[in-house]
BALOBA-1460 file (C-alpha; in Angstrom, 3 decimals):
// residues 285
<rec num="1" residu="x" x="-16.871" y="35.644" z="39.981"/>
<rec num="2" residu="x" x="-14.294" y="34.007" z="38.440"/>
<rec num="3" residu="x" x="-12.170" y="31.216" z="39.490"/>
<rec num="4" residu="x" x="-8.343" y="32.006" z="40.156"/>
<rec num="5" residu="x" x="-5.657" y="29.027" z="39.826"/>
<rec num="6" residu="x" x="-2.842" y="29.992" z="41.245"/>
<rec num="7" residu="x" x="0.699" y="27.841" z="40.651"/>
<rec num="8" residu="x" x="2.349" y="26.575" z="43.702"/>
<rec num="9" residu="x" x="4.507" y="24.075" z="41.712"/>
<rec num="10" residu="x" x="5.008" y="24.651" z="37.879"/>
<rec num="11" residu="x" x="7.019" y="21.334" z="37.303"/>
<rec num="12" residu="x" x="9.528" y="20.645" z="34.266"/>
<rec num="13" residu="x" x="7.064" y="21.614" z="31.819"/>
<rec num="14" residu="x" x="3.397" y="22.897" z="32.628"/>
<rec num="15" residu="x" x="1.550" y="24.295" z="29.638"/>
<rec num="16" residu="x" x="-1.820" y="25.609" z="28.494"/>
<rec num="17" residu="x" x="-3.142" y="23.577" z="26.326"/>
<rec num="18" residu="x" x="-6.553" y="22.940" z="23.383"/>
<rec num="19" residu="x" x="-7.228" y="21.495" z="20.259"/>
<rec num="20" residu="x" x="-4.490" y="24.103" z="18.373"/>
<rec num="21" residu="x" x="-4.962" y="26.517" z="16.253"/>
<rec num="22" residu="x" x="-5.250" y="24.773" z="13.309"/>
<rec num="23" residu="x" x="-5.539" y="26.561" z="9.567"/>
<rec num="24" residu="x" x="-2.099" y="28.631" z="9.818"/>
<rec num="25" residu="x" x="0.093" y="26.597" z="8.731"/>
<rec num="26" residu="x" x="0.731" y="28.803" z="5.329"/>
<rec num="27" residu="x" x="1.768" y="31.924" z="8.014"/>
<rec num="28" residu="x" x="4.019" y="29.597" z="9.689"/>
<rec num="29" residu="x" x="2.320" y="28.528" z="12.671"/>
<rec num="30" residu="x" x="2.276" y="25.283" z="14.042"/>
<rec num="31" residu="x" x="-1.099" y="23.624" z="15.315"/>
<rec num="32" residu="x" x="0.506" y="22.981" z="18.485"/>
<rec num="33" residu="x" x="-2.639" y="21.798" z="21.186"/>
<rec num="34" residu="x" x="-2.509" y="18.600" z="23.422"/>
<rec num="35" residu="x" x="-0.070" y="16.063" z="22.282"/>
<rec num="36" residu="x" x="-2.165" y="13.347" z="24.023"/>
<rec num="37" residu="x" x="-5.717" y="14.298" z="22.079"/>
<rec num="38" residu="x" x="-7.966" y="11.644" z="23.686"/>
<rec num="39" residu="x" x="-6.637" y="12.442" z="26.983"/>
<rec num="40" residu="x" x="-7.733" y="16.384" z="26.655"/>
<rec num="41" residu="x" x="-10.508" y="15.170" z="25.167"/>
<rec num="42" residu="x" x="-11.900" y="12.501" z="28.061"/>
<rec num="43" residu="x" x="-10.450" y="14.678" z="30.799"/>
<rec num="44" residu="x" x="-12.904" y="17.472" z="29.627"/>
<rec num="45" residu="x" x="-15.678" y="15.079" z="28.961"/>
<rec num="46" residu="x" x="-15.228" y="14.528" z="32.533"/>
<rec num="47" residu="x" x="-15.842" y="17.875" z="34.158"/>
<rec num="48" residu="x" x="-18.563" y="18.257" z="32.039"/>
<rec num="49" residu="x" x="-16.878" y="20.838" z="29.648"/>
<rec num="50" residu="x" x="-16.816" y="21.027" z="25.848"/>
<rec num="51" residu="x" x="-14.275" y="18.143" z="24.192"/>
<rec num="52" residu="x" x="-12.099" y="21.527" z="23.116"/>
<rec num="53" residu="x" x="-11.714" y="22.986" z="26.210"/>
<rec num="54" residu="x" x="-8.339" y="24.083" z="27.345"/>
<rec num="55" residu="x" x="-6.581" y="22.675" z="30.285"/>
<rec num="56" residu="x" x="-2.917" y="21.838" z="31.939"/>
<rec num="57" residu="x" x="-0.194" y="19.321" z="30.101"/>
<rec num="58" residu="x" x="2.221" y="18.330" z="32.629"/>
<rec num="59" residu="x" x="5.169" y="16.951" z="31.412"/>
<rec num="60" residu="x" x="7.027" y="14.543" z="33.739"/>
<rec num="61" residu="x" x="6.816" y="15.487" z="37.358"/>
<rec num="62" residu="x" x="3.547" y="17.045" z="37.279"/>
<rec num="63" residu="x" x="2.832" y="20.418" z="39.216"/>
<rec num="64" residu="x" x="0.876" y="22.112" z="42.042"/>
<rec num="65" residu="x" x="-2.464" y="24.596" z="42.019"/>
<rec num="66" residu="x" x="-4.308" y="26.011" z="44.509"/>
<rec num="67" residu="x" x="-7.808" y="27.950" z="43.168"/>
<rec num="68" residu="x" x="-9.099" y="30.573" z="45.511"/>
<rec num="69" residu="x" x="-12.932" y="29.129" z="45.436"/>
<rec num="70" residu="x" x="-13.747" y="25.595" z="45.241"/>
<rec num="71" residu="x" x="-13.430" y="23.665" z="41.651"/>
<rec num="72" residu="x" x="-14.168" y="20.117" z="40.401"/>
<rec num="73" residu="x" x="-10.562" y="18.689" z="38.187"/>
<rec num="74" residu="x" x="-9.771" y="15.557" z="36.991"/>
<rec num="75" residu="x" x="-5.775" y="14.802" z="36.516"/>
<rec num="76" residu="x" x="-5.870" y="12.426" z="33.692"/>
<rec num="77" residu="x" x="-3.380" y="11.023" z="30.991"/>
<rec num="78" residu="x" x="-0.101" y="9.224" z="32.529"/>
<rec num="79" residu="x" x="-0.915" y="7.966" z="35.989"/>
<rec num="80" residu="x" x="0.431" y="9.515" z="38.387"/>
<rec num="81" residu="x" x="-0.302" y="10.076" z="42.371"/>
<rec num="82" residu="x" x="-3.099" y="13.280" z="42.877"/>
<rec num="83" residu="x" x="-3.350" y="14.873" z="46.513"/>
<rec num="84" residu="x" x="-5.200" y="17.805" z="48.213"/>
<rec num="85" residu="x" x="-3.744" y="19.134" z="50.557"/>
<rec num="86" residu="x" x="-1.478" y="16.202" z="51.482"/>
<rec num="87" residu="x" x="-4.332" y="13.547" z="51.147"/>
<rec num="88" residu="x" x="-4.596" y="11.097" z="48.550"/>
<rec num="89" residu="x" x="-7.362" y="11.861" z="45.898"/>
<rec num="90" residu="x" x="-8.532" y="9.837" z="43.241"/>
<rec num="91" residu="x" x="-6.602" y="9.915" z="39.294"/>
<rec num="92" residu="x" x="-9.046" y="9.545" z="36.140"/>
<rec num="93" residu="x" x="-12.050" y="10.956" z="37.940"/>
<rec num="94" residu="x" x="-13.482" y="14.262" z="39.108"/>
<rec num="95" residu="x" x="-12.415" y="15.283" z="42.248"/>
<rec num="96" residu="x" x="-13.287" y="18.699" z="44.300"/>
<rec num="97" residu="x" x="-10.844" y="20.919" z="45.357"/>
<rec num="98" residu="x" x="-11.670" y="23.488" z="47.928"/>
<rec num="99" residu="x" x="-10.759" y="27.003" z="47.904"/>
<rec num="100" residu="x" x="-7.847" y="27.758" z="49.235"/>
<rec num="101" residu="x" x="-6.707" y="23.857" z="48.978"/>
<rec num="102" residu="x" x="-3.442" y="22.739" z="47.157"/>
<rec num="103" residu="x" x="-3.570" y="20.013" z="44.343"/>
<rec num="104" residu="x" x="-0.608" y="18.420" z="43.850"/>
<rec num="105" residu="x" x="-0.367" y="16.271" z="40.600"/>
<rec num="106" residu="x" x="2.431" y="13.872" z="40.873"/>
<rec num="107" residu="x" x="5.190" y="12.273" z="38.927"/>
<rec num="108" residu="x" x="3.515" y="9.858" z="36.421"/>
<rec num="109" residu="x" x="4.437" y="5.682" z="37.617"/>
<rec num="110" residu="x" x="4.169" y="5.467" z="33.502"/>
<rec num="111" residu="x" x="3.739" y="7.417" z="30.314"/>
<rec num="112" residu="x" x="5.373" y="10.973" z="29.988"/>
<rec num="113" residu="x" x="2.149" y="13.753" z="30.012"/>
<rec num="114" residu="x" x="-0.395" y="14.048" z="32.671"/>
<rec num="115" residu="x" x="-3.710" y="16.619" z="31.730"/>
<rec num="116" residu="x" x="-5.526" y="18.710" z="34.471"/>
<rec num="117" residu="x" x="-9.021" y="19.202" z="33.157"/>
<rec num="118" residu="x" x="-10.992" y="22.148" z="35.484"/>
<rec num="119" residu="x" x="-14.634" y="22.223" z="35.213"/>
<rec num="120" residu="x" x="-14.769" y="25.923" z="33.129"/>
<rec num="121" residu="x" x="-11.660" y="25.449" z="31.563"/>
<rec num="122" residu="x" x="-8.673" y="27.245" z="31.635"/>
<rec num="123" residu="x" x="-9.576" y="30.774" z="30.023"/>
<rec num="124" residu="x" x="-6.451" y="32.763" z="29.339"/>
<rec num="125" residu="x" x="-6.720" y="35.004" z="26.336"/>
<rec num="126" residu="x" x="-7.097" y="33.033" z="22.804"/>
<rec num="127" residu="x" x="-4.050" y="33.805" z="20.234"/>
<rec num="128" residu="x" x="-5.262" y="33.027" z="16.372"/>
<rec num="129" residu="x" x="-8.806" y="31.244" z="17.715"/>
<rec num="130" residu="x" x="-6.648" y="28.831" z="20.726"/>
<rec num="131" residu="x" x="-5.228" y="29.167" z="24.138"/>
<rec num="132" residu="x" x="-2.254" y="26.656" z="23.146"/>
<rec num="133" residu="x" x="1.442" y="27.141" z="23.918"/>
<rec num="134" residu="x" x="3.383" y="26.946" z="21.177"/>
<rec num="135" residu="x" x="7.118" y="25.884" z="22.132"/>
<rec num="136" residu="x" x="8.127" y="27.104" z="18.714"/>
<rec num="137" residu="x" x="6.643" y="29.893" z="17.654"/>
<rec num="138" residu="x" x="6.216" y="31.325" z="21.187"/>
<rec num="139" residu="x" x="2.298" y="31.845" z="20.721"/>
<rec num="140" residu="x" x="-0.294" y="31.481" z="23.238"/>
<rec num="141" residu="x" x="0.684" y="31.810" z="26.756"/>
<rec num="142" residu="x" x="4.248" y="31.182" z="28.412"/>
<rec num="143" residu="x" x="5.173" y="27.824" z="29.778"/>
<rec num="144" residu="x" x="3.605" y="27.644" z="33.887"/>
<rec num="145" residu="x" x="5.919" y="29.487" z="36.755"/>
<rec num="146" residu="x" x="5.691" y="29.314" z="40.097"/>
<rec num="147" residu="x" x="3.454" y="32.523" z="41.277"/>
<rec num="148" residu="x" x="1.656" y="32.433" z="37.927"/>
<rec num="149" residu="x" x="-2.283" y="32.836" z="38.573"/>
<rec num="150" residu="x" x="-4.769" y="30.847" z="35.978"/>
<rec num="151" residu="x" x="-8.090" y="32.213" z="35.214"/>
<rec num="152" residu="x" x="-11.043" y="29.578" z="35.033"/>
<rec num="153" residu="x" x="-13.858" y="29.802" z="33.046"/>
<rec num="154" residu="x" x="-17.826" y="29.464" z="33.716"/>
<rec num="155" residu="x" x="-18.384" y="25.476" z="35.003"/>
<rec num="156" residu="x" x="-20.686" y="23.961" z="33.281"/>
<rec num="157" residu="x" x="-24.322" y="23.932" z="34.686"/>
<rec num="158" residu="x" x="-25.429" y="20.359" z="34.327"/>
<rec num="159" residu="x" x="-22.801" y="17.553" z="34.922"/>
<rec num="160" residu="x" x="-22.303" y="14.272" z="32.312"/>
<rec num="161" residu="x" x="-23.121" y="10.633" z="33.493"/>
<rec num="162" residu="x" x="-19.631" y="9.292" z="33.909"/>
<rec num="163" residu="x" x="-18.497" y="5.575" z="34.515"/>
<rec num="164" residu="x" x="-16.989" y="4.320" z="37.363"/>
<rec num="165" residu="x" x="-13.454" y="3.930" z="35.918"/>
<rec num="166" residu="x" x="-13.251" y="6.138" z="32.897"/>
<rec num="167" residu="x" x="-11.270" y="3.938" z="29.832"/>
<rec num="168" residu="x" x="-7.972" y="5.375" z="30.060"/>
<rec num="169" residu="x" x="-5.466" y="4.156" z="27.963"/>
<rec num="170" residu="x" x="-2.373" y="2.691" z="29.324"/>
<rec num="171" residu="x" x="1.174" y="3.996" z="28.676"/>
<rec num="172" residu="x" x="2.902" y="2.131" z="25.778"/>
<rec num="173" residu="x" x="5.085" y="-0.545" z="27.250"/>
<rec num="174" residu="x" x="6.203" y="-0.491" z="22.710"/>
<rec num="175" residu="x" x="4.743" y="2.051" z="20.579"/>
<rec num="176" residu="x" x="4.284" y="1.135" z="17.757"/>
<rec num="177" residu="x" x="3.293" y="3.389" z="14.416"/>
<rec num="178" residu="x" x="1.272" y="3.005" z="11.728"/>
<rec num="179" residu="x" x="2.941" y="4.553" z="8.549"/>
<rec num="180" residu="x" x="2.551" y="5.188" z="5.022"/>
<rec num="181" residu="x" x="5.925" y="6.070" z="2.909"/>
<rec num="182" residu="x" x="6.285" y="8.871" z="1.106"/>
<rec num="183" residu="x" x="6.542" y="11.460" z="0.134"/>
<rec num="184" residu="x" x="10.422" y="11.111" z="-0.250"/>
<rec num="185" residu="x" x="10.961" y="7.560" z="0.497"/>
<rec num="186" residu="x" x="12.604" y="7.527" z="-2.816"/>
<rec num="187" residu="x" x="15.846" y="9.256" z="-1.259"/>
<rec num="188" residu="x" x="16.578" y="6.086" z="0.814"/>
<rec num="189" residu="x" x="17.475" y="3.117" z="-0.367"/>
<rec num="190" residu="x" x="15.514" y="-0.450" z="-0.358"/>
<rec num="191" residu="x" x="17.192" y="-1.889" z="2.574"/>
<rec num="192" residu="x" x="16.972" y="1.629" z="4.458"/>
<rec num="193" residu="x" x="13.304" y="1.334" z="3.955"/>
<rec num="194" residu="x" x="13.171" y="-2.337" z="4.715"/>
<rec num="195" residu="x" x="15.426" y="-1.144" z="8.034"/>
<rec num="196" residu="x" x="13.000" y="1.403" z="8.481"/>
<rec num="197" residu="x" x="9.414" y="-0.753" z="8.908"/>
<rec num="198" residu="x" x="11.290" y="-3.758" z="10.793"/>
<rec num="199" residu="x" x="13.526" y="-2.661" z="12.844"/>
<rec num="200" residu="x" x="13.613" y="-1.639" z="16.944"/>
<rec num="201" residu="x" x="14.140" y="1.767" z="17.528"/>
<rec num="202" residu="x" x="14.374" y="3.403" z="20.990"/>
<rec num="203" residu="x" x="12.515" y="6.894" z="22.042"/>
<rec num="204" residu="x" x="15.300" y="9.388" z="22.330"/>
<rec num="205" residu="x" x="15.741" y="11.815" z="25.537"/>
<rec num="206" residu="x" x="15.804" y="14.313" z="23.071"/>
<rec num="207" residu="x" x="12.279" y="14.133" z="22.075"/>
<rec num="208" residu="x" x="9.980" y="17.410" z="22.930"/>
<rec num="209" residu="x" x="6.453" y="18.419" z="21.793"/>
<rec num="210" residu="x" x="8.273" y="19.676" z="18.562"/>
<rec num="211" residu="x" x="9.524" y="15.917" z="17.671"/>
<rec num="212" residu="x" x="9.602" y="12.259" z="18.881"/>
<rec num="213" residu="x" x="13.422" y="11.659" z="18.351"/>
<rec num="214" residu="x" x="14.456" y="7.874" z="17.566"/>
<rec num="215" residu="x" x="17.703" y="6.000" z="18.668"/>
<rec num="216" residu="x" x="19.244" y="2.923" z="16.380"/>
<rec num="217" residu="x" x="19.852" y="1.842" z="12.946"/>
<rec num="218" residu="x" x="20.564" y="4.912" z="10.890"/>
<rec num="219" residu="x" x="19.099" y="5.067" z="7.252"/>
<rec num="220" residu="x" x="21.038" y="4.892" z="4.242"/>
<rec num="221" residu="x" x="20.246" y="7.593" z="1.893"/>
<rec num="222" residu="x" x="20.000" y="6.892" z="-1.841"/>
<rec num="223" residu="x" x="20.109" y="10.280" z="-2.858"/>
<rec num="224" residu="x" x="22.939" y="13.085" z="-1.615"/>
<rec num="225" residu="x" x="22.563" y="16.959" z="-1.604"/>
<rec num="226" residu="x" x="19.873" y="19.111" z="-0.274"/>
<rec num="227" residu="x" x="15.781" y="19.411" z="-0.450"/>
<rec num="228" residu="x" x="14.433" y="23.059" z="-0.843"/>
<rec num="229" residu="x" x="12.248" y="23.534" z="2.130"/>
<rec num="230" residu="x" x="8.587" y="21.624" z="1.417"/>
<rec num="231" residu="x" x="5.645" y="21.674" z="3.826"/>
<rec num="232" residu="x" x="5.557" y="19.382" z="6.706"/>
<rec num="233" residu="x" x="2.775" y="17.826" z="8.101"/>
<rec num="234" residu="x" x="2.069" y="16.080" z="11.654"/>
<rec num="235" residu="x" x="3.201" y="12.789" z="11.670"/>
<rec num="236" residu="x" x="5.378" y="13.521" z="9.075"/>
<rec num="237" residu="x" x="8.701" y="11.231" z="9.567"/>
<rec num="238" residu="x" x="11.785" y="13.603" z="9.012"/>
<rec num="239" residu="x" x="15.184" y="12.135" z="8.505"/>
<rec num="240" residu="x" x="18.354" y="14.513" z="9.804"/>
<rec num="241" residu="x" x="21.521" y="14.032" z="8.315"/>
<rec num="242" residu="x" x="22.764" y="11.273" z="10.980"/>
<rec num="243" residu="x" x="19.951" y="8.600" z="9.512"/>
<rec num="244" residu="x" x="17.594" y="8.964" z="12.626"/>
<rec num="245" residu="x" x="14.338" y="8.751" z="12.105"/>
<rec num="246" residu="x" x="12.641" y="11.946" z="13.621"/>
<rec num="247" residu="x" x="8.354" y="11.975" z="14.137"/>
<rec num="248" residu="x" x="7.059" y="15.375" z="14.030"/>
<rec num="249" residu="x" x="4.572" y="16.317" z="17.062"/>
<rec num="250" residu="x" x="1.818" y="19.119" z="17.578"/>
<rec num="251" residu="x" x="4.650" y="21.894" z="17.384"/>
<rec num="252" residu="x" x="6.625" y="20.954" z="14.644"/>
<rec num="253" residu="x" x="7.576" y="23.883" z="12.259"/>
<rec num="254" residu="x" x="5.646" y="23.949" z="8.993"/>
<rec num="255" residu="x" x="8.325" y="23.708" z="6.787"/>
<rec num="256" residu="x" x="11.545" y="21.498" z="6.208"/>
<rec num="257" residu="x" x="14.727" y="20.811" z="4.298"/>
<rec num="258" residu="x" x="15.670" y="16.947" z="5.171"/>
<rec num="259" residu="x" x="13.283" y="14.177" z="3.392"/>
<rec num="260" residu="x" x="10.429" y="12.825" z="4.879"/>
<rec num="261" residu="x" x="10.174" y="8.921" z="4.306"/>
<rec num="262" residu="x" x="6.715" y="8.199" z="5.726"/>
<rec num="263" residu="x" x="3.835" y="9.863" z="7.641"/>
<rec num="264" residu="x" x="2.489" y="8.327" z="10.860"/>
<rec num="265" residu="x" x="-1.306" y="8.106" z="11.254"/>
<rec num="266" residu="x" x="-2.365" y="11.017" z="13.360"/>
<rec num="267" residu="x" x="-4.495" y="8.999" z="15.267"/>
<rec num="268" residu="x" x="-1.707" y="6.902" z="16.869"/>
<rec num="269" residu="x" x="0.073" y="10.222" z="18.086"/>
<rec num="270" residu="x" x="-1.754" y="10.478" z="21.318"/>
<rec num="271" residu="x" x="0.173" y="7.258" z="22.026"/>
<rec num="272" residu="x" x="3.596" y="8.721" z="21.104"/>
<rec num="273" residu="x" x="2.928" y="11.350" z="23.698"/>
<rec num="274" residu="x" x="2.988" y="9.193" z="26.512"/>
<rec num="275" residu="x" x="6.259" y="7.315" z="25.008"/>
<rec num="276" residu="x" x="8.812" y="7.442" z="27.810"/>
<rec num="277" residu="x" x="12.422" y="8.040" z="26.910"/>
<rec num="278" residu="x" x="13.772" y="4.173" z="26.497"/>
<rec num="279" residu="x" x="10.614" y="2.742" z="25.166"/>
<rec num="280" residu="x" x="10.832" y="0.550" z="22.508"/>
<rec num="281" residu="x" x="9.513" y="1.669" z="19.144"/>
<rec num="282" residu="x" x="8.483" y="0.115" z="15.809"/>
<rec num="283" residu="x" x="7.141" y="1.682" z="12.599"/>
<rec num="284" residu="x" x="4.495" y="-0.608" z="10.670"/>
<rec num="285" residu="x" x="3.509" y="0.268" z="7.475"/>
C-alpha cells in the first residue's frame, strides 16, 4: 500500500522538490529543483533513498504532516525545532513517525530552507522527467495547502550506515560568492566592477527561488540602451536598471534583457539558499 502524507500545516512556502528538470531550457523551462542541493541530497542519503529523490522545501516557518502508516523522515537543511505529536524529535537524523502521528517542522533558529526527506520519496506525478515546482513556469505540482494529501513512494529495503551527527552545513553568518565576470561586464564601468568584487552587499527581502536580490552600492553602467534578450544561466549575476546586483536561483527564467556582469559558481548556491534576508554578502572573483 502506499503511504499517504497528508498537510496539517503548509507554512509560507512548502514545495515539492528534486534535482529539476534539467535539458529544457531552449523550450523555456527553468531547471527549478532544490535550491539547497547538498541538503536534498544528504537528507535522502539519510532515509536510505536515491541522492535524486524528491522531498519537501520549507521555506521559513516550516510546516506540518501527518502520514496515515508509519514512515522514517529526516528534516534537514536550516535548523529548526522537529516534533511528533508535541514531543521533541531529533533534526539531521532519521526519525519514525507513526501513522496517524503529526510532524511538525519548525521555524528554522538560522538559514532560510528546511528539507523533509521521507524514506520512498515523495511520488507525485513527474512533469518533463521531475516532480519539481516551478514558481515560474507553474510546472510540477502546486505550492503545499493545508488539506493537500502527499503520496510516498516504495522505502527502500536495506537502510545506509549513517554517522552519528550527519555534516550539516551551517547557515551563512556572510555568504560569500565565488564569481567569474562576464559575459557583459563590459557594460559597467572599472570602478562599478571594482565596487562590484569588494564591496558589502546585504540579501534583499525580495529574494525568492527565482533570484537572490542584493541591497547597497548600485553599479554604474558604462554602456546605455537595451540588450536583446540572451540566455541566462544559474548563477548568472543580472543587473536591473537601479544598479542592484541580482543572482539568479533554480527558477530563474531562461532568458533576459539587462546585462549579466559575472556568473556565480553553482556550487556555492546551496549556500545562497540558506542566506537570510539581512545577511551580509560579498562577491569574490
Amino acid at each position: 500500500m502506499t503511504v499517504k502524507l497528508s498537510v496539517v500545516r503548509a507554512g509560507a512556502l512548502t514545495t515539492v522538490q528534486d534535482l529539476g528538470r534539467g535539458g529544457h531550457a531552449h523550450l523555456g523551462v527553468p531547471r527549478s529543483g532544490a535550491l539547497d542541493e547538498n541538503a536534498l541530497r544528504l537528507g535522502n542519503r539519510l532515509v536510505g533513498n536515491p541522492e535524486d529523490a524528491a522531498v519537501l522545501e520549507t521555506t521559513l516557518t516550516g510546516c506540518a504532516l501527518r502520514p496515515d502508516r508509519g514512515v522514517t523522515v529526516v528534516v534537514g537543511g536550516a535548523p529548526c525545532p522537529v516534533t511528533v505529536d508535541g514531543a521533541p524529535a531529533a533534526w539531521g537524523t532519521p526519525v519514525h513517525v507513526p501513522a496517524g502521528a503529526t510532524l511538525d517542522v519548525g521555524a528554522p533558529g538560522a538559514g532560510v530552507r528546511s528539507y523533509v526527506a521521507v524514506a520512498g520519496g515523495i511520488a507525485v506525478e513527474p512533469v518533463l522527467g521531475s516532480r519539481s515546482t516551478d514558481l515560474l513556469s507553474g510546472l510540477g505540482p502546486a505550492p503545499l495547502s493545508a488539506g493537500d494529501v502527499l503520496p510516498v513512494g516504495e522505502a527502500p529495503r536495506t537502510r545506509p550506515a549513517t554517522p552519528v551527527a550527519a555534516p550539516w552545513p551551517a547557515p551563512p553568518a556572510e555568504l560569500v560568492l565565488p564569481v567569474r565576470f562576464g559575459p557583459r561586464d563590459d557594460w559597467f564601468t572599472e570602478a562599478a566592477r571594482r565596487t562590484f568584487t569588494t564591496a558589502t552587499y546585504t540579501v534583499s527581502g525580495n529574494s525568492n527561488r527565482i533570484g537572490l536580490r542584493t541591497e547597497g552600492p548600485a553599479l554604474e553602467r558604462a554602456l546605455e540602451g537595451e540588450l536583446p534578450s540572451e540566455g541566462m544561466v544559474l548563477g548568472a549575476v543580472q543587473v536591473p536598471p537601479d544598479g542592484r546586483p541580482v543572482v539568479f536561483l533554480h527558477d530563474h527564467p531562461t532568458t533576459g534583457g539587462y546585462p549579466v556582469i559575472a556568473v556565480v559558481a553553482e556550487p556555492a548556491l546551496s549556500a545562497a539558499a540558506q542566506a537570510a534576508p539581512g545577511t551580509p554578502l560579498r562577491f569574490t572573483l
